[in-house]
N, C-alpha and C positions, 0 to 999 in steps of 0.2 A: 671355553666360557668367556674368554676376556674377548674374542670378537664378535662374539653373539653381543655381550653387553653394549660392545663399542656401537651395533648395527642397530641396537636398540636404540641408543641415547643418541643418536641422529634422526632416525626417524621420529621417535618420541619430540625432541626437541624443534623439529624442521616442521611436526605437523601442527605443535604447540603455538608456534609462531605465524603458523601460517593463518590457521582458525583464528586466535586472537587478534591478528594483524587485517582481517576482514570483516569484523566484528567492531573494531577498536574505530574503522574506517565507519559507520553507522552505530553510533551508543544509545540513539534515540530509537533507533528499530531495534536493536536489542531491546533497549527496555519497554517497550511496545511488547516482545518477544515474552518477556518475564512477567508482564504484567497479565498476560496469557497463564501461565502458569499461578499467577498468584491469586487468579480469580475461584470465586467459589463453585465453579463447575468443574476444577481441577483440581490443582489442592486446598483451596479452601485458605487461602490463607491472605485475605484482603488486606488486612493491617499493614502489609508490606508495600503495598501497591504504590504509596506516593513516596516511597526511598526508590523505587524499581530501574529510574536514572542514575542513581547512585552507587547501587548495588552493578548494575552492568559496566560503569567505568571501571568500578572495583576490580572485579571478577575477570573483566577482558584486559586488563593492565595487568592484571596478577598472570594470567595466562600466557602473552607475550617475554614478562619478566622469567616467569620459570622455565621458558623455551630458551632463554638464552643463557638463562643459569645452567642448563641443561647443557647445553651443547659447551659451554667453555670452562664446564665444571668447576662451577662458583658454589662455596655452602653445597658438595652433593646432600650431605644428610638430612640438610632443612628440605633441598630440593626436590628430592627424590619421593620423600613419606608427603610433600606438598601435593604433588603432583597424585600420587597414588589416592590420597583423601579425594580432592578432584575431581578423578577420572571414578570412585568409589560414587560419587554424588551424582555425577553426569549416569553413571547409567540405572541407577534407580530412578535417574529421572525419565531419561528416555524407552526405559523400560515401563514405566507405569503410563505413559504419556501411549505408547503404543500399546499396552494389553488393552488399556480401558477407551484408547482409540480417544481422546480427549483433545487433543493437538495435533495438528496434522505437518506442520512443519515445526521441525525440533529448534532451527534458527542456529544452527553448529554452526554454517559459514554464511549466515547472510543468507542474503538475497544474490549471492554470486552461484551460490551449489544449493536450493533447497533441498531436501532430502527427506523422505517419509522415515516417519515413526520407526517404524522396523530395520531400516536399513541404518540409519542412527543409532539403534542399539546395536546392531551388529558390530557396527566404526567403533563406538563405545569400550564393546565385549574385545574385540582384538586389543585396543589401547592396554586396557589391562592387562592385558596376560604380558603386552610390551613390560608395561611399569611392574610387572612383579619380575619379572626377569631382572630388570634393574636393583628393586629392592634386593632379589636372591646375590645379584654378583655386586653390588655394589663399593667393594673393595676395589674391582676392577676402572674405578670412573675415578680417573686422574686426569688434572690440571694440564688443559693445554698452554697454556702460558705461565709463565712464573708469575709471583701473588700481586705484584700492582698495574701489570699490564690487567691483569684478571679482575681485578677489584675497579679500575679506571675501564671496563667495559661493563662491567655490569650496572652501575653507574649511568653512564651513558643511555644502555638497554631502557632502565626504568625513566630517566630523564625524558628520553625520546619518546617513548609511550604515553605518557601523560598531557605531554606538547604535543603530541598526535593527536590523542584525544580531544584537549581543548578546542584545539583548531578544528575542528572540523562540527564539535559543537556551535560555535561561534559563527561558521561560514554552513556550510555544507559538504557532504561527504565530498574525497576527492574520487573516489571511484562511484559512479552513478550505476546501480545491476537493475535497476526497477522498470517499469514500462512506462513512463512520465519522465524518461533522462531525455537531455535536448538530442533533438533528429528522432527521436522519437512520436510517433501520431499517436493519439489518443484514439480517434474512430476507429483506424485499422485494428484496435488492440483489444476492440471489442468484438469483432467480427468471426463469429464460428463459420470456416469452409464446410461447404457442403459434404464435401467429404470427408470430414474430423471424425474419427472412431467415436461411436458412441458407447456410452459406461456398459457395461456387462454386471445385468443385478439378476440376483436368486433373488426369490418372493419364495419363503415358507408357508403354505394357508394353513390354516387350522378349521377342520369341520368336528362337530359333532355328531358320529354316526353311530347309530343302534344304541346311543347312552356312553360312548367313550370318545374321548377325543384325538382324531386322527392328521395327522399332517400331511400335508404334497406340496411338493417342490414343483414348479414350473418358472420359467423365464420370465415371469408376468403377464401369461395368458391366468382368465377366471379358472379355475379346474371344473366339471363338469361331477361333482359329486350330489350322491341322493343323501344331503346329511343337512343340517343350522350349522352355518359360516358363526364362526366363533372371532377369529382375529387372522389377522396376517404382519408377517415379519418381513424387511428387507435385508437386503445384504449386497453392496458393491463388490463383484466379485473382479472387476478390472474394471479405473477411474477411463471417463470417456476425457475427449479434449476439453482442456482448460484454458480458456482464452485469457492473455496477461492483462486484460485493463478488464475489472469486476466491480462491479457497483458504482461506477462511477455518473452522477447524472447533473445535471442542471436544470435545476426544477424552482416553481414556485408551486403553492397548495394548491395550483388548479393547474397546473399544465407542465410537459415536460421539452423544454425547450435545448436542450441536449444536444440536438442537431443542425439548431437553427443557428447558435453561436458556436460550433466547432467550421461550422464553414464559413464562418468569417475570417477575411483576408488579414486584417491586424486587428488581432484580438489579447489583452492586458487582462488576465484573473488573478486576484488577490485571495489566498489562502489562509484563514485563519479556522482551523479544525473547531477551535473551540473559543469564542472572543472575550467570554469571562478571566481565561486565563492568557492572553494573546499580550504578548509584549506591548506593553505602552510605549515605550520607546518605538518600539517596531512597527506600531501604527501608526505615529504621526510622520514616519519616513517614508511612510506607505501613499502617506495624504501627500506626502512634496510629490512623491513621484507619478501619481496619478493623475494629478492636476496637470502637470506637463505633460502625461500620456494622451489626456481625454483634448489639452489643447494644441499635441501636434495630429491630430486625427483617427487618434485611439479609441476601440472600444472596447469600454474596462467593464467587467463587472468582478463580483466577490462571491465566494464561496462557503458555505459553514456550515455545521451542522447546530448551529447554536437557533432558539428557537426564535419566531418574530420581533420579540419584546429587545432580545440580546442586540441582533442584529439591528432594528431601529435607532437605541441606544448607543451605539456604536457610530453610527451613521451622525446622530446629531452631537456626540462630544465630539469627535473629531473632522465632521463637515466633511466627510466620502461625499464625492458628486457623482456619486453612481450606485446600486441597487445591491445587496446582498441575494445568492439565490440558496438554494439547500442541496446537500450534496450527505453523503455518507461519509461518515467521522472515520469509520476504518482506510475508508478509500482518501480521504483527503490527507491524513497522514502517511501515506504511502506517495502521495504528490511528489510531499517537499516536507522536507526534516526540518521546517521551520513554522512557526506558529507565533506571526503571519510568516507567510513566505509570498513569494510575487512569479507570475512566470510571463513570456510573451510567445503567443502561438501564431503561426498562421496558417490557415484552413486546416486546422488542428495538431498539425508537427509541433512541437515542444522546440523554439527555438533560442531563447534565450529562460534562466532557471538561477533566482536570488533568492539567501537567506535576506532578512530584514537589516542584519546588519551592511548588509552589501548593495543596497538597492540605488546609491548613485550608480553602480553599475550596468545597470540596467541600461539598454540601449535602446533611445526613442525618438531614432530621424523623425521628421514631419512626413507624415503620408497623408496621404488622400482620403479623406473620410466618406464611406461605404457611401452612397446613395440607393436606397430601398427603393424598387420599382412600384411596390403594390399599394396602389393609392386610385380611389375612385372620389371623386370630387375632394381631394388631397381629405379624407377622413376615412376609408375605410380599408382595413386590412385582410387580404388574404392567405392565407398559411394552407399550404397543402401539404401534409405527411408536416407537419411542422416545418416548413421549407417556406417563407416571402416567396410568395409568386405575385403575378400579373393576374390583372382582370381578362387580357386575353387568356392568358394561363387555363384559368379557369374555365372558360367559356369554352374551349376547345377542347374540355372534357368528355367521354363519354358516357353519359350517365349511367351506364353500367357497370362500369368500373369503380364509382361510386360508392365506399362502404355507408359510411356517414358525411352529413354536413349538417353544419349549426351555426346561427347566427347571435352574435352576441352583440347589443346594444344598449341595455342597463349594465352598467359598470361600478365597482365600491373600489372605495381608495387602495391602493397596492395592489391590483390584479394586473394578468397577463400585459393589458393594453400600456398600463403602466409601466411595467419594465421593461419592454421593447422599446417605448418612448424612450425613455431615459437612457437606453441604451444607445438610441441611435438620430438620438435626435430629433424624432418627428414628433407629430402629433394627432394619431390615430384616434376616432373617437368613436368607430366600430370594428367589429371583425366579421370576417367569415372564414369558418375554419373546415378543411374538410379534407377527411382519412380515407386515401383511395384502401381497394380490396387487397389481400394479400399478395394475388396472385398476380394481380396487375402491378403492383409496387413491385416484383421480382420480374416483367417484363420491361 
């Protein structure tokens, strides 16, 4: 029994630390992670939702701390019934989270090991039976060191964790696991291969035949029954490829220019998820550092999911000389654990990545500002697939290739014409836009 315990309270305390220690490294995705949980489509429990930064420092600092209470046998008795409560609360959670299929990643280690619902409870169900083992011998967990070497590390343990955590509030995570860390592309991160497994779904139908209601399973063919189609059910019966950059866009209310600024050579986005709540401080650091971006030959724009009126507002207290576009609030927190945050891309690679308090850091040689080709009596623009081309460009079209085109020459304050302006300097005062066919975009 006594090295069973011993084998326990290493593994218990080595995995305790290690979860908390990649959790404690992103507090703002945790509590992103809880706030999932606190929502009324799960438990229901909204009221929690603006402590949910609070509660994850809590939670992930107590987790670490009890990993090393664990392992150097400090307080076993507080430690051990700690820990058991814990791991008692983690798998109600991850057990209800996977029965009712409500959350799809449980958020145990981050964004370093996502893990589905089921396989988290499973992690969960074993930890227990770990921690009852400990509870059962607990006699057996004696002190590796005598009481003040013991007492001056655990100490240390909780000191170090909370100065872990701050830090990394303050700056950004030091371990980046996301698909927005530098050297990482954004376009490539959206790109499903041709050949990516796709999902495996059961379709239940439901008909009504002779006055009863009969069901058939097929892959997602119609079924060929002589009955009234009542309803049908899905069901994933194996998830298809998931490509790591989701929802992510650059859009205004008329058009989505996504790929028009990922392939720009030096490109400065400014990240505020949300600008009602966005550091004041963080903004006007935001305005030194752009104004230097946009005057050593930078092209900045901003990101948010905040609506027109926000973004305007925003733009004239603190004199942005560049455009807010729209972007999804899930996906721009998953950017940057900062709000603002700042990044500098080129032709989409994620090259350099600042919290707001860090943004002297930011590094912004003078470069050579973009010169746009499509220009027909310097006033009209052409965009093809959302791509600046040329009037040759165009011309050398096939018109069969041809989905659509459309010319746009009434214009209202803040459309398209406008932010590519202002983005790039010109001053475009038509377009013509035009969406070749699928099949010829894949040639």
């Amino acid at each position: 029994m006594k090295y069973l315990v011993n084998i326990c309270r290493i593994l218990v305390g080595g995995l305790f630390i290690f979860s908390g220690l990649i959790k404690l490294n992103d507090p703002l995705g945790f509590s992103y992670k809880l706030e999932e949980y606190f929502s009324a489509e799960v438990l229901n429990l909204p009221f929690l939702e603006p402590y949910a930064l609070g509660i994850s420092v809590f939670v992930v600092v107590l987790e670490v701390v009890l990993g090393v209470f664990l392992l150097i046998s400090y307080k076993k008795k507080f430690t051990v019934w700690m820990l058991l409560a814990m791991i008692v609360f983690f798998t109600f959670l991850t057990f209800y989270a996977a029965y009712f299929d409500v959350v799809k990643d449980c958020g145990c280690f981050g964004d370093f090991l996502p893990m589905k619902p089921w396989e988290s409870f499973t992690k969960d169900l074993i930890l227990l039976i770990l921690i009852l083992v400990l509870v059962i011998g607990i006699k057996h967990i004696k002190p590796v060191f005598s009481k003040f070497p013991t007492t001056i590390l655990a100490l240390l343990g909780f000191i170090g964790s909370l100065w872990f955590g701050y830090h990394v509030l303050m700056h950004l995570p030091t371990w980046d696991f996301r698909a927005y860390a530098v050297g990482k592309n954004i376009a490539e991160g959206m790109v499903v291969p041709e050949d990516a497994p796709k999902a495996i779904q059961e379709f239940t139908w439901t008909f009504n035949v002779g006055g009863e209601n009969v069901e058939y399973v097929t892959d997602g063919s119609y079924p060929n029954v002589d009955g009234e189609y009542v309803g049908v059910e899905t069901k994933i019966i194996e998830e298809g490829y998931d490509p790591p950059v989701k929802d992510f866009s650059i859009e205004t209310n008329e058009e989505n220019l996504t790929d028009y600024f990922l392939a720009k050579e030096n490109l400065i986005i400014v990240v505020a998820y949300n600008l009602a709540t966005a550091n004041e401080t963080g903004l006007k650091n935001i305005k030194k550092a752009t104004d230097k971006a946009i005057e050593n030959g930078y092209t900045v724009i901003g990101l948010s999911s905040s609506g027109d009126d926000a973004k305007q507002y925003a733009k004239d207290k603190y004199g942005f000389n560049f455009n807010f576009y729209l972007c999804d609030e899930k996906a721009l927190k998953t950017v940057v654990r900062s709000n603002p945050g700042i990044l500098k891309l080129k032709k989409g690679t994620v090259i350099q990545k600042e919290h707001f308090n860090d943004v002297d850091d930011l590094e912004l040689p003078v470069v050579e500002s973009e010169v746009e080709p499509a220009i027909i009596g310097e006033s009209t623009l052409f965009l093809i697939n959302n791509t600046i081309s040329t009037k040759e460009d165009a011309e050398n079209l096939d018109s069969e290739t041809i989905e659509q085109m459309s010319v746009l020459k009434e214009r209202s304050k803040g459309d398209v014409l406008d932010s590519i302006n202002a983005a790039n300097n010109t001053s475009y005062t038509s377009m013509i836009k035009i969406e070749l066919k699928k099949d010829e975009e894949k040639e």
